[in-house]
N, C-alpha and C positions, 0 to 999 in steps of 0.2 A: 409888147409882151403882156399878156395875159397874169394876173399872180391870185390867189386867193388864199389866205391865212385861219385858221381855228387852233384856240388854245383848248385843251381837256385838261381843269384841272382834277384829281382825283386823291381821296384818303382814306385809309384803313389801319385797322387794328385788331391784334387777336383778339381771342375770344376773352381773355384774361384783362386785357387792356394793357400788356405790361409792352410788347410790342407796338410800336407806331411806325406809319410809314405814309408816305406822301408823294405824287409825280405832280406836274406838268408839263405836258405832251403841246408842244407846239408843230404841226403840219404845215407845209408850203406846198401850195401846189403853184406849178408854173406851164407856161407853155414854151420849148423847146421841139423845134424841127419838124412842127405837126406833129406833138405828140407831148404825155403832160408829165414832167417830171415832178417828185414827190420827195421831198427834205424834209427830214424828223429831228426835231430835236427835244430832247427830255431834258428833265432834273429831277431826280429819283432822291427822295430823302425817307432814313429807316435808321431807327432810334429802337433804343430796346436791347436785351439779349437776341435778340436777330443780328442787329446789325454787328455786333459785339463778334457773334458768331462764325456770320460769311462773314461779312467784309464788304467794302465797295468795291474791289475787282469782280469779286465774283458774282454783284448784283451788276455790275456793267454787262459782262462775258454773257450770263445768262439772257438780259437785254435787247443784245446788241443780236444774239443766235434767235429768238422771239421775233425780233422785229424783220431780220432777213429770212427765215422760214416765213413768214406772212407775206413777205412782198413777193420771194419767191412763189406761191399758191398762185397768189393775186396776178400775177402776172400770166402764169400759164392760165387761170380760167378765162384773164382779158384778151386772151392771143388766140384763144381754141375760136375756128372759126364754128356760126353758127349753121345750123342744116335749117335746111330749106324746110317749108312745113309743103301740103298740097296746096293750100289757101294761099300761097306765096307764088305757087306755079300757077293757078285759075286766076288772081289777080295778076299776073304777068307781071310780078316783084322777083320772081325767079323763073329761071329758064329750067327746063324738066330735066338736062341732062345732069344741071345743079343737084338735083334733088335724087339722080339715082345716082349719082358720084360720093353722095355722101352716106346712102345707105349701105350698111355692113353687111359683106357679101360672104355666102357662107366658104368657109374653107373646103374645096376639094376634097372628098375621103379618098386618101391614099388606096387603102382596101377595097375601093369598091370595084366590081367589076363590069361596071357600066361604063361605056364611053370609048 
């Protein structure tokens, strides 16, 4: 099994300075089943009238909804499959029916009275 690890660590503060806040983002990536799974794990530190304010639930909640909206994206643009270019058809890296299967074909006009 394949693993490869990156930590980001990262720190801010408002504008005032009176807020502070701090992560480190640990990523795993691994390889499962021909395909690569990705474990995150944080630790999110916020000091200040922020934290006083939210709370650590609700910097978890909002986190936790951030990082699954991302994976979700990530996911669907890694799954869309790619179209075929013409250069893909003339070097014979794609087959031609490839390439008009993937072009968007116009909708039918109901209205018309052709056909």
């Amino acid at each position: 099994m394949t693993r490869a690890t990156s930590t980001e660590p990262s720190n801010a503060a408002d504008g005032r300075k009176v807020s502070k806040g701090g992560a480190s983002v640990v990523n795993t990536l691994s390889e499962v089943d021909g395909a690569t799974r990705v474990d995150v794990a944080a630790e999110v530190h916020v000091a200040g009238p922020l934290a006083a304010f939210v709370g650590s639930g609700v910097i978890r909640d909002v986190s936790n909804h951030l990082l699954r909206d991302f994976a979700t994206c990530l996911a669907g643009r890694l799954n869309t499959p790619t179209t075929p270019s013409g250069a893909d058809v003339t070097s014979g890296a794609a087959a031609p029916e490839e390439l008009l299967a993937a072009t968007p074909q116009p909708d039918p006009d109901p209205d018309s009275t052709a056909g």
